[in-house]
ROKERO-129488 format. One record per atom (N, C-alpha, C): residue number from 0; chain; atom name; x, y, z. Coordinates in nm, 4 decimals. Layout:
REM residues N
+-----+--------+-------+----------+----------+----------+
| num | chaine | atome |        u |        v |        w |
+-----+--------+-------+----------+----------+----------+
| NUM |      A |    CA |        X |        Y |        Z |
...
+-----+--------+-------+----------+----------+----------+
REM end
This chain:
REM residues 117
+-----+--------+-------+----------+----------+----------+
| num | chaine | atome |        u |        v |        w |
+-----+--------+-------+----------+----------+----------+
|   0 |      A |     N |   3.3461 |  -1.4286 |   0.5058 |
|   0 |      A |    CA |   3.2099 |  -1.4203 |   0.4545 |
|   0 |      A |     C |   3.1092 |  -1.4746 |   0.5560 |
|   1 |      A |     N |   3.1837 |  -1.5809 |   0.6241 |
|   1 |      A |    CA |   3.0850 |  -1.6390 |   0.7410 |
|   1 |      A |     C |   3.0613 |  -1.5564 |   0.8622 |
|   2 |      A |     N |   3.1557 |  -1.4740 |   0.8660 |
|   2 |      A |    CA |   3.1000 |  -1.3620 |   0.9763 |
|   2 |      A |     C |   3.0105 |  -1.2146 |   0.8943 |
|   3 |      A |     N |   3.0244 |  -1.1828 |   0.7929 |
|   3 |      A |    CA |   2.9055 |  -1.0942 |   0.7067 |
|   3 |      A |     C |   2.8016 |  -1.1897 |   0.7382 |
|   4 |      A |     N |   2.7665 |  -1.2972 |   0.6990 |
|   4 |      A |    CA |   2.6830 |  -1.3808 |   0.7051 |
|   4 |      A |     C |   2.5548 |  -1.3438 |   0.8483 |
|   5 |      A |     N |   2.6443 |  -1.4140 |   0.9487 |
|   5 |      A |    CA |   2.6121 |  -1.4151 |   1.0806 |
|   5 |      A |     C |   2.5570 |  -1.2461 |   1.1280 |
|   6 |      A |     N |   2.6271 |  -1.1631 |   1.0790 |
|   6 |      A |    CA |   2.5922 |  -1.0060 |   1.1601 |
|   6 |      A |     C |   2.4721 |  -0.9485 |   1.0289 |
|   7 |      A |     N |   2.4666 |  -1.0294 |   0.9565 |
|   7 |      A |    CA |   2.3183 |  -0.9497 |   0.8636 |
|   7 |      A |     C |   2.2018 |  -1.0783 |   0.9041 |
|   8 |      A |     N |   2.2541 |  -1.1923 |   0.9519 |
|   8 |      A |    CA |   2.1655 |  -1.2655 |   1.0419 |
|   8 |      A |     C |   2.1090 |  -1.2035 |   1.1775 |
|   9 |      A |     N |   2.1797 |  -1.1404 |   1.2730 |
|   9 |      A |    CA |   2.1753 |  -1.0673 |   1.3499 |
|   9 |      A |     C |   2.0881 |  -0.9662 |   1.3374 |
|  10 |      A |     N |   2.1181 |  -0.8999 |   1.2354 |
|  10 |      A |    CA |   2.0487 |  -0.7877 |   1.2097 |
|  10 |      A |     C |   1.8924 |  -0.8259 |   1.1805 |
|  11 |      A |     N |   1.8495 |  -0.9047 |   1.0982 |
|  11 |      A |    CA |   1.7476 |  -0.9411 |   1.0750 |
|  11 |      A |     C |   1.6873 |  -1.0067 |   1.1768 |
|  12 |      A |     N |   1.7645 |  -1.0606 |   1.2801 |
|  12 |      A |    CA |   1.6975 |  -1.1375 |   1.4119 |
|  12 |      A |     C |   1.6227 |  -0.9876 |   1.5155 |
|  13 |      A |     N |   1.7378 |  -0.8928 |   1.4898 |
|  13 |      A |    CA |   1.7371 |  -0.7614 |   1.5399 |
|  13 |      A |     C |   1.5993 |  -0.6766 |   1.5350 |
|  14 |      A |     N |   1.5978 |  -0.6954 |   1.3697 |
|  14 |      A |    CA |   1.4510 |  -0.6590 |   1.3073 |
|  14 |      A |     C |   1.3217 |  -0.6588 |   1.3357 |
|  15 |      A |     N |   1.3367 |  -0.7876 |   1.4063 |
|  15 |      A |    CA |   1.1812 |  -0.8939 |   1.4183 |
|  15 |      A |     C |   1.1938 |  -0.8900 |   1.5588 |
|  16 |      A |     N |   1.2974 |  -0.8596 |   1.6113 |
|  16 |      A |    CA |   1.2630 |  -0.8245 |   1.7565 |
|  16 |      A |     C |   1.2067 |  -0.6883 |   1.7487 |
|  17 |      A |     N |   1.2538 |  -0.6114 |   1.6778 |
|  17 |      A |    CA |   1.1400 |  -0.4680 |   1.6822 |
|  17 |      A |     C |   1.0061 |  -0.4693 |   1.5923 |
|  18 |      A |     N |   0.9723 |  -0.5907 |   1.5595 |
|  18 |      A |    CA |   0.8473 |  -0.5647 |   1.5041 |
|  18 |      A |     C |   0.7892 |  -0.6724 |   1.5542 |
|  19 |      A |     N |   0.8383 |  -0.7192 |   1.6612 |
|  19 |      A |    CA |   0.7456 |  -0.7934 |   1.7691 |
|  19 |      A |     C |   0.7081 |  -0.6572 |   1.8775 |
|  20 |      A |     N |   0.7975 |  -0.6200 |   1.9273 |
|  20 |      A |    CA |   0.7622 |  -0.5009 |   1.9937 |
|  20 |      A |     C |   0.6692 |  -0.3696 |   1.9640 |
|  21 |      A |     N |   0.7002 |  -0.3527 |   1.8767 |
|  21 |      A |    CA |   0.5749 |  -0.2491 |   1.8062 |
|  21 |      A |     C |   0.4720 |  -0.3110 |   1.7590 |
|  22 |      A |     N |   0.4010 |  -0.4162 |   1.7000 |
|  22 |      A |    CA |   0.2769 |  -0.5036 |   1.6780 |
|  22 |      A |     C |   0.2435 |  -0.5275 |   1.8172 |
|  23 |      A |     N |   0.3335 |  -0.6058 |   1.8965 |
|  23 |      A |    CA |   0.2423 |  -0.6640 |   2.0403 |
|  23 |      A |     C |   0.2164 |  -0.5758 |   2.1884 |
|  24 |      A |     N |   0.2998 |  -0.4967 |   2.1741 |
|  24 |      A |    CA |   0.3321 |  -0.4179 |   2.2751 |
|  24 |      A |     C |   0.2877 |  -0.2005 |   2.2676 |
|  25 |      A |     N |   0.3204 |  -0.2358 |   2.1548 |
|  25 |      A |    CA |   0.3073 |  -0.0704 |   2.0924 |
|  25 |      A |     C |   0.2221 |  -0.0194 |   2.0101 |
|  26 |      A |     N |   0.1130 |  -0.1438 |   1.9651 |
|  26 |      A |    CA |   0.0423 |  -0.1136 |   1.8628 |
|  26 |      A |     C |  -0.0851 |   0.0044 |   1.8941 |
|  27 |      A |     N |  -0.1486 |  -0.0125 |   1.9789 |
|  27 |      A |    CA |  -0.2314 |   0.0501 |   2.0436 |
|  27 |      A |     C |  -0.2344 |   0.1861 |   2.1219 |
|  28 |      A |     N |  -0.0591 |   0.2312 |   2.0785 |
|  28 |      A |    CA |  -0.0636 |   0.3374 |   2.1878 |
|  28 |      A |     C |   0.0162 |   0.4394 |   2.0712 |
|  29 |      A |     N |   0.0357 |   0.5983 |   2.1039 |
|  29 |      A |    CA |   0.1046 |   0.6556 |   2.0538 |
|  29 |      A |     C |   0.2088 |   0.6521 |   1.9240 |
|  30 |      A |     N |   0.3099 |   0.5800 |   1.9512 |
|  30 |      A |    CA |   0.4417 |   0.5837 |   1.8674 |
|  30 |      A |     C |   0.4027 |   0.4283 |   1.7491 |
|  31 |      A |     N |   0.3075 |   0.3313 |   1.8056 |
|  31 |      A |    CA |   0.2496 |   0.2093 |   1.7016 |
|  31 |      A |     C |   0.1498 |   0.3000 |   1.6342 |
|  32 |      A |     N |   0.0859 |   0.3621 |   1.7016 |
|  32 |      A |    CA |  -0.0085 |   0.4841 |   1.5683 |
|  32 |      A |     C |   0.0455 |   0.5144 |   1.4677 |
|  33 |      A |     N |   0.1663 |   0.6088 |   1.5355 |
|  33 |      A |    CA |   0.2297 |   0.6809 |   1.3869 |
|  33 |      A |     C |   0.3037 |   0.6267 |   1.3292 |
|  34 |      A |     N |   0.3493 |   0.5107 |   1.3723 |
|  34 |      A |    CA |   0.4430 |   0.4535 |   1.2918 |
|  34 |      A |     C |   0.3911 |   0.3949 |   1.2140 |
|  35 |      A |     N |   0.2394 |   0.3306 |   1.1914 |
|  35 |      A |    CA |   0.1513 |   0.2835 |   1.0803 |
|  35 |      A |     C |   0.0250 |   0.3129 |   1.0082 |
|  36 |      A |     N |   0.0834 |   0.4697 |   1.0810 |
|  36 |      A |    CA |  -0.0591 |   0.5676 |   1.0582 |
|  36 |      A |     C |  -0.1748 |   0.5320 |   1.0578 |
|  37 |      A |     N |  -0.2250 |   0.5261 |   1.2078 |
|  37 |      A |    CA |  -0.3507 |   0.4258 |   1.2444 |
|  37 |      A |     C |  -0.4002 |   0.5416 |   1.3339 |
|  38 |      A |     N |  -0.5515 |   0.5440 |   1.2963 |
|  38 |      A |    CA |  -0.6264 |   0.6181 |   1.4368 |
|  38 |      A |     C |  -0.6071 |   0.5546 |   1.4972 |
|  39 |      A |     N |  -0.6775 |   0.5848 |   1.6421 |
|  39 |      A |    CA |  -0.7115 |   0.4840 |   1.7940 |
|  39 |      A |     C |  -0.7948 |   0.4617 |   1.7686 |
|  40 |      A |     N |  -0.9142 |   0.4537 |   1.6754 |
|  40 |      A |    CA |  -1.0240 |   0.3817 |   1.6695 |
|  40 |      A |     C |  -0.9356 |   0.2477 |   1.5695 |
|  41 |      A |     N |  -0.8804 |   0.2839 |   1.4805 |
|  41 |      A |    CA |  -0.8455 |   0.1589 |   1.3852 |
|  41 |      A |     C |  -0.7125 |   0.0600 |   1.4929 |
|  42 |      A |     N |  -0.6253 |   0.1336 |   1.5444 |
|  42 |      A |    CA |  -0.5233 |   0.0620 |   1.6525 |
|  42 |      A |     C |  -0.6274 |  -0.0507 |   1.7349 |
|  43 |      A |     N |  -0.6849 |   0.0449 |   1.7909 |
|  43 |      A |    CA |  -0.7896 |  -0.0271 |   1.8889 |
|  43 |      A |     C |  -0.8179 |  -0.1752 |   1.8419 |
|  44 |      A |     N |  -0.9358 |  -0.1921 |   1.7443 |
|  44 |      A |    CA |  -0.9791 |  -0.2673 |   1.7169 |
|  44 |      A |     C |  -0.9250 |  -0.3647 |   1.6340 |
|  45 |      A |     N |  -0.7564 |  -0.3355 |   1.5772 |
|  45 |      A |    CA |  -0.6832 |  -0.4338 |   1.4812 |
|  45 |      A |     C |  -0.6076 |  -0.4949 |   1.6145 |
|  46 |      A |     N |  -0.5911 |  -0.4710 |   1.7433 |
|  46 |      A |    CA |  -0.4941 |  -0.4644 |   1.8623 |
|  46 |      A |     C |  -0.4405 |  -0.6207 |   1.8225 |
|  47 |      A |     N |  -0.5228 |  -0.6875 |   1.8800 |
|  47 |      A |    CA |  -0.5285 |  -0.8408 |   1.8747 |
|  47 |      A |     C |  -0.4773 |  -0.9118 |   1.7591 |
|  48 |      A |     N |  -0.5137 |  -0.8645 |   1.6570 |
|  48 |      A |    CA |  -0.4249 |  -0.8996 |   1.5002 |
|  48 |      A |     C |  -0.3127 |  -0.8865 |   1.4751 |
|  49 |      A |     N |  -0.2377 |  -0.8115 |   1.5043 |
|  49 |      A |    CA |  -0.1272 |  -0.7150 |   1.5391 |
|  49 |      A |     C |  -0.0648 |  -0.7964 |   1.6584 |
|  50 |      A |     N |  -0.1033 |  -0.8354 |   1.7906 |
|  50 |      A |    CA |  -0.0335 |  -0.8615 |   1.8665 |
|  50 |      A |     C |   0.0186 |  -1.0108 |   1.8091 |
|  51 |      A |     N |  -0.0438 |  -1.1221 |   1.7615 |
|  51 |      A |    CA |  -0.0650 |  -1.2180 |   1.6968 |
|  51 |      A |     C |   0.0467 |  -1.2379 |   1.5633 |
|  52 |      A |     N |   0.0275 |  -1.1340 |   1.4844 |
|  52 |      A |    CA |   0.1774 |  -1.1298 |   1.3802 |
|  52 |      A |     C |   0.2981 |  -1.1031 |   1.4869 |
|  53 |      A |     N |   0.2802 |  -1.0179 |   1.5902 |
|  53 |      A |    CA |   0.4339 |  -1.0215 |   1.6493 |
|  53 |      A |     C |   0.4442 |  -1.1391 |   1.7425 |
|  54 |      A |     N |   0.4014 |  -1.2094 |   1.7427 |
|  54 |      A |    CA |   0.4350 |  -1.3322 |   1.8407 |
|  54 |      A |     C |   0.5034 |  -1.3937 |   1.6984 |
|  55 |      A |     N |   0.4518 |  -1.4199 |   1.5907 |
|  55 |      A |    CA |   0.5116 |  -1.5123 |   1.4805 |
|  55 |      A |     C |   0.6672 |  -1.4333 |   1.4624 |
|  56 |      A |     N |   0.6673 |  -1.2828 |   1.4485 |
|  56 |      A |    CA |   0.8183 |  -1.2215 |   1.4387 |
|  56 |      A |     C |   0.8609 |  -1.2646 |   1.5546 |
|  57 |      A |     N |   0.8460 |  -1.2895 |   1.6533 |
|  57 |      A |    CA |   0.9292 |  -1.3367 |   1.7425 |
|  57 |      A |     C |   0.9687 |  -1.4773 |   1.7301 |
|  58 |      A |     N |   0.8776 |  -1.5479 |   1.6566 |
|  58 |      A |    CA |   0.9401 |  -1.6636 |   1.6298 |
|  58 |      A |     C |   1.0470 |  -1.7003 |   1.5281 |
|  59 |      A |     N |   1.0094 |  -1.6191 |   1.4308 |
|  59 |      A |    CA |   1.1275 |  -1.5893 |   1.3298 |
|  59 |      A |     C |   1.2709 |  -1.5581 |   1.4183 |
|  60 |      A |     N |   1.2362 |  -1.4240 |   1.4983 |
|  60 |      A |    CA |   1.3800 |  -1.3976 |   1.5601 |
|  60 |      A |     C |   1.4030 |  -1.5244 |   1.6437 |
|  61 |      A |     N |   1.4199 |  -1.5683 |   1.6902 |
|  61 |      A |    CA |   1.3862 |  -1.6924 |   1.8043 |
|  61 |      A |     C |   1.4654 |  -1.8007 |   1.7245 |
|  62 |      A |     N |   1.3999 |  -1.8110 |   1.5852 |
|  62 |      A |    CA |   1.4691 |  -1.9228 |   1.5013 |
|  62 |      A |     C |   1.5962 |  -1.8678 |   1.4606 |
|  63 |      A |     N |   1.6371 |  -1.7589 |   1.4074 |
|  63 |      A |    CA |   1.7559 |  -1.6702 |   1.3737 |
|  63 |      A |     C |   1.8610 |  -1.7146 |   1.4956 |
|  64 |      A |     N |   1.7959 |  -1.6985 |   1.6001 |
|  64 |      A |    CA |   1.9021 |  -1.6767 |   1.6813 |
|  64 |      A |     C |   1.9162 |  -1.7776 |   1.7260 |
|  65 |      A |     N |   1.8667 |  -1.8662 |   1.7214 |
|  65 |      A |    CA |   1.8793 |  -2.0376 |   1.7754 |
|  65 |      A |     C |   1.9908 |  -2.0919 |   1.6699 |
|  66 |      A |     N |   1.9602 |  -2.0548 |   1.5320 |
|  66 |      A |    CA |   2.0787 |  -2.0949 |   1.4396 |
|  66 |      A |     C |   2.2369 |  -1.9883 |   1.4389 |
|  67 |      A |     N |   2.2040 |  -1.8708 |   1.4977 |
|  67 |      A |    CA |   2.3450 |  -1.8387 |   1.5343 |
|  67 |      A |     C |   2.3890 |  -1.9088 |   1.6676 |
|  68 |      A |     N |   2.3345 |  -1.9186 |   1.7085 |
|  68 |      A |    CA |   2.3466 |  -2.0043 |   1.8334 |
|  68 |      A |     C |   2.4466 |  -2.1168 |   1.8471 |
|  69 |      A |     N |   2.3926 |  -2.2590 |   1.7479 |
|  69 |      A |    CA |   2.4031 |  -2.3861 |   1.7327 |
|  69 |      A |     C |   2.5057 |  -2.3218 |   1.5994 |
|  70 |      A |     N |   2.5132 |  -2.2385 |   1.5709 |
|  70 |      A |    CA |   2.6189 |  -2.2069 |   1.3982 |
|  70 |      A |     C |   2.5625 |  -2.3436 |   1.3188 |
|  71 |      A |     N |   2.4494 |  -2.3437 |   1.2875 |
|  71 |      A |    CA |   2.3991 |  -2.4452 |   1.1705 |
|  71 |      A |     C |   2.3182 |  -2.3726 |   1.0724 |
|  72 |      A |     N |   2.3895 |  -2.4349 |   0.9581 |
|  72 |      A |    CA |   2.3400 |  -2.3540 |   0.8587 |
|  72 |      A |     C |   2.1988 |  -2.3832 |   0.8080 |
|  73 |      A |     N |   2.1498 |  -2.4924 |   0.8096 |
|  73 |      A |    CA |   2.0607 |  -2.5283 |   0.7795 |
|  73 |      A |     C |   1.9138 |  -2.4631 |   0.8342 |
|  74 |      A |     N |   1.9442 |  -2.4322 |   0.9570 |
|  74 |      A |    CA |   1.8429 |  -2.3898 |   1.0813 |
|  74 |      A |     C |   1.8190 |  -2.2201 |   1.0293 |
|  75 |      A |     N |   1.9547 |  -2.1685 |   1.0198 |
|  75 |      A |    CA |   1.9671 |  -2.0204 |   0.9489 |
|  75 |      A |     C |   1.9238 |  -2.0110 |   0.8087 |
|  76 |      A |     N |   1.9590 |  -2.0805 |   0.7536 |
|  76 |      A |    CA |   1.8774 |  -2.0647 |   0.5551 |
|  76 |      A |     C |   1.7030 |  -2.0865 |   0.6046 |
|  77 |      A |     N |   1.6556 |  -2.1939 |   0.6763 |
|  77 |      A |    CA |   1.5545 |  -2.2118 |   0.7520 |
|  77 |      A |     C |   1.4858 |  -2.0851 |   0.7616 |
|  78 |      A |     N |   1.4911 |  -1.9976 |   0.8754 |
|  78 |      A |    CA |   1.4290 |  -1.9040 |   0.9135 |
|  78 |      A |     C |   1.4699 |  -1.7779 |   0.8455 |
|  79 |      A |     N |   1.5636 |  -1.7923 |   0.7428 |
|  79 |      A |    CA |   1.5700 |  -1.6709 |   0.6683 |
|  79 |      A |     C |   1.4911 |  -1.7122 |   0.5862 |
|  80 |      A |     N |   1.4780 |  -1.7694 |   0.5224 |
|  80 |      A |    CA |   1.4092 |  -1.8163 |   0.4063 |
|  80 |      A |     C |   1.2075 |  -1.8177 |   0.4398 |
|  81 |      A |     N |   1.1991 |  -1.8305 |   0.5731 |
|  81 |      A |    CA |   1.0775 |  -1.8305 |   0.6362 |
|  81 |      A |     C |   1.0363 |  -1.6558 |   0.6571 |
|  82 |      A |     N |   1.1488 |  -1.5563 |   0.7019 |
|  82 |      A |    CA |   1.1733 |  -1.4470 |   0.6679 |
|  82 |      A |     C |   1.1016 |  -1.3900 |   0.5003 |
|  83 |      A |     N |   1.1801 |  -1.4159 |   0.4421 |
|  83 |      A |    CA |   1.1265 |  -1.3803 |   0.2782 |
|  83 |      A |     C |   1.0238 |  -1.4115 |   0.2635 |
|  84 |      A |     N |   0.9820 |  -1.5398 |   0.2632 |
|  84 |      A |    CA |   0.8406 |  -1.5695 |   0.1972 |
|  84 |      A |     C |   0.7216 |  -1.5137 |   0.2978 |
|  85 |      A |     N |   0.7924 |  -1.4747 |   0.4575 |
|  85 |      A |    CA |   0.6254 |  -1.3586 |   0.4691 |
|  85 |      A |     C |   0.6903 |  -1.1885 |   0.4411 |
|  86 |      A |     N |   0.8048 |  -1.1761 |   0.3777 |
|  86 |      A |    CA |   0.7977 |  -1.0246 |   0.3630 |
|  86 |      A |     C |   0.7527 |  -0.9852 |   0.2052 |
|  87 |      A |     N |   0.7732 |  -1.0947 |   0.1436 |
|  87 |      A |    CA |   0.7139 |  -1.0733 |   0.0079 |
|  87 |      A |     C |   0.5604 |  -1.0826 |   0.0372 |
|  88 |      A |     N |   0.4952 |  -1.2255 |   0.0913 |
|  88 |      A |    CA |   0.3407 |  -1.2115 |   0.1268 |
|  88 |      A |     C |   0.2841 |  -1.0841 |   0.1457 |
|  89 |      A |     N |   0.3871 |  -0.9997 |   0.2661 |
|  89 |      A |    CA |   0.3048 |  -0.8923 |   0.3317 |
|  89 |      A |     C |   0.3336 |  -0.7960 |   0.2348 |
|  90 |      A |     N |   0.4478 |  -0.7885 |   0.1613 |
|  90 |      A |    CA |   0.4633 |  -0.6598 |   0.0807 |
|  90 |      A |     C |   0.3742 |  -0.6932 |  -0.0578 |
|  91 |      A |     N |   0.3001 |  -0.7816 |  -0.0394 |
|  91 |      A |    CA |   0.2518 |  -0.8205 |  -0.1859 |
|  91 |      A |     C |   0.0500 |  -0.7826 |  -0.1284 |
|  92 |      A |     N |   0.0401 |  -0.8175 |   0.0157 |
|  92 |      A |    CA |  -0.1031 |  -0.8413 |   0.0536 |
|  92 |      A |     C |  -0.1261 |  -0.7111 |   0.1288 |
|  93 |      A |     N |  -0.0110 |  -0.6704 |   0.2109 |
|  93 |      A |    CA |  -0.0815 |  -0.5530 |   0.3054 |
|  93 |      A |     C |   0.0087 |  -0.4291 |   0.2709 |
|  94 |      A |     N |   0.1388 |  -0.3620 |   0.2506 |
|  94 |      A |    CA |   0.2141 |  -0.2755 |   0.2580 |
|  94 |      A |     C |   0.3245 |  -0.2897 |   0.1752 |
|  95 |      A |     N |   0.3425 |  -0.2587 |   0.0614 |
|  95 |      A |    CA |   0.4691 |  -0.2214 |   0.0092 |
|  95 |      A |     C |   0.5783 |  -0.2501 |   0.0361 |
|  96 |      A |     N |   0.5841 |  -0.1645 |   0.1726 |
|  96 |      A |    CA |   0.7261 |  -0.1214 |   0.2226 |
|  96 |      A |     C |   0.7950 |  -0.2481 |   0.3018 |
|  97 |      A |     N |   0.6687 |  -0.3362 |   0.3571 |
|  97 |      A |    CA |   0.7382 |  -0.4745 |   0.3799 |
|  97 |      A |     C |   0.8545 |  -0.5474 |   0.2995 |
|  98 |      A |     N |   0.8049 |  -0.5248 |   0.1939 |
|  98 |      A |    CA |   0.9473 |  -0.5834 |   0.1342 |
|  98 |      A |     C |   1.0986 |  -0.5203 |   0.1236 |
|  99 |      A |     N |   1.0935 |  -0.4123 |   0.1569 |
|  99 |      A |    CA |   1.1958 |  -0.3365 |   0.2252 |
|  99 |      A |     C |   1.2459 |  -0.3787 |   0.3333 |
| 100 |      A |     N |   1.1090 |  -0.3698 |   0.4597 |
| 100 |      A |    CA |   1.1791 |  -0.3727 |   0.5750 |
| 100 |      A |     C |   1.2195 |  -0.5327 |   0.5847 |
| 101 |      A |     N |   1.1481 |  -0.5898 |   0.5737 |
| 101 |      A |    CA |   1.1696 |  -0.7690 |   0.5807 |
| 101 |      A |     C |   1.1930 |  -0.8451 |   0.4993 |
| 102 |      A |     N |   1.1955 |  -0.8543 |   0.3862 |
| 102 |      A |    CA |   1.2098 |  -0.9372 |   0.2657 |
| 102 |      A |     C |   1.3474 |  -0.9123 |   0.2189 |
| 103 |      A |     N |   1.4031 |  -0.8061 |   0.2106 |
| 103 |      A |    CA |   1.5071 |  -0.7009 |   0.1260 |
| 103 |      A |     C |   1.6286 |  -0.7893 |   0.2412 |
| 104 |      A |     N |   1.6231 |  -0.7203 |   0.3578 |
| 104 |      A |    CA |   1.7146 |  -0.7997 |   0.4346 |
| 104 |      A |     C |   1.7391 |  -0.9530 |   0.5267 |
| 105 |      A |     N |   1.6050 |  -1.0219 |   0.4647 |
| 105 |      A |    CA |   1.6452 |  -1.1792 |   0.4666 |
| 105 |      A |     C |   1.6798 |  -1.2024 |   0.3434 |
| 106 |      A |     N |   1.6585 |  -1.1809 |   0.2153 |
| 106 |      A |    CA |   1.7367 |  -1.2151 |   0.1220 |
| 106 |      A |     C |   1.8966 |  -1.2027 |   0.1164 |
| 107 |      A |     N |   1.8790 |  -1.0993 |   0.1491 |
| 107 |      A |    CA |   2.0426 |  -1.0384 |   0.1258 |
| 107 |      A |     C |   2.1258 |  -1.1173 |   0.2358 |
| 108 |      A |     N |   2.0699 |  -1.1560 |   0.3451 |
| 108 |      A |    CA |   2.1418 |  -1.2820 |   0.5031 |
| 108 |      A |     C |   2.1428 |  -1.3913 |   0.4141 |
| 109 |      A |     N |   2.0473 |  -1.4011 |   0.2751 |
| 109 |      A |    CA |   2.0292 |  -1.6155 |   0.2698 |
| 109 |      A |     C |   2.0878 |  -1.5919 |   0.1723 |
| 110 |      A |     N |   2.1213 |  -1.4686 |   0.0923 |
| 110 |      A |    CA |   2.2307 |  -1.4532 |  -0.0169 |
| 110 |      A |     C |   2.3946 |  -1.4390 |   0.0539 |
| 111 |      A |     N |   2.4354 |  -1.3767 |   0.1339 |
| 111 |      A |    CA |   2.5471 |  -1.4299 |   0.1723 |
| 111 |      A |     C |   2.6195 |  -1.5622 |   0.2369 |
| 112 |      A |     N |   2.4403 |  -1.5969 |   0.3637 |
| 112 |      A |    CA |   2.4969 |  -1.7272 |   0.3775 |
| 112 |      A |     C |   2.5422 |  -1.8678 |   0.2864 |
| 113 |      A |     N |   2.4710 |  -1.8284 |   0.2042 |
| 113 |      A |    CA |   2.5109 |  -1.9355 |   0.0983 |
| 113 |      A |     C |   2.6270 |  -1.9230 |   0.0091 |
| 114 |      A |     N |   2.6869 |  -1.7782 |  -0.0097 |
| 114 |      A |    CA |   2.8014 |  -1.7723 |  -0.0566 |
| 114 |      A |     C |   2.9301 |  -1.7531 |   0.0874 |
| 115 |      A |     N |   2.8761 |  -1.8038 |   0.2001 |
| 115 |      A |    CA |   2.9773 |  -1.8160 |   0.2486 |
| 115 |      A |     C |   3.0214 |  -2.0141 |   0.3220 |
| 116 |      A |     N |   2.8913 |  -2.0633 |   0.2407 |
| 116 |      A |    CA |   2.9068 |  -2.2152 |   0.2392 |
| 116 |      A |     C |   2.9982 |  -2.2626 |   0.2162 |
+-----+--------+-------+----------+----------+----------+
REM end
């Protein structure tokens, strides 16, 4: 269970590395358009907002992977749990589907890690 644990930790570290990349890096151009169905007038001018949430997903991943790292559980319930409470925020304040992409699968990492305590 402690290795399910660890590879849906992974995955979710996985996650937030691609939505650091598309917010900070991709937001402004082509493929960050359509992927959040944004003109270039609206990309444009959210750029900076956007780059700013993906520095925080990177910190999330950053913390994920520091606790697979060190294998402490505490550090991992930590940043999963820091996980959920902004994918519910965002799926509750800006998009729906956040709680899909981010909320859905830190729960389901801080629901196994704990049944593999």
């Amino acid at each position: 269970m402690s290795l399910i644990a660890n590879v849906l930790i992974g995955i979710v570290a996985l996650l937030h590395i691609g939505f650091l990349i598309l917010e900070m890096f991709l937001w402004d151009h082509p493929i960050g358009r359509k992927t959040f169905k944004m003109t270039p007038e609206y990309s444009k001018a959210s750029a900076s907002l956007a780059a700013n949430q993906g520095l925080y997903n990177g910190f999330l991943a950053a913390g994920l992977i520091w606790g697979l790292v060190i294998d402490n559980f505490a550090v991992k319930a930590f940043f999963l749990i820091c996980v959920l409470t902004a994918g519910i925020y965002g799926g509750i304040t800006a998009k729906r589907s956040i709680l899909y992409m981010q909320a859905l699968p830190g729960l389901l990492g801080l629901i196994v890690l704990f049944l593999s305590k």
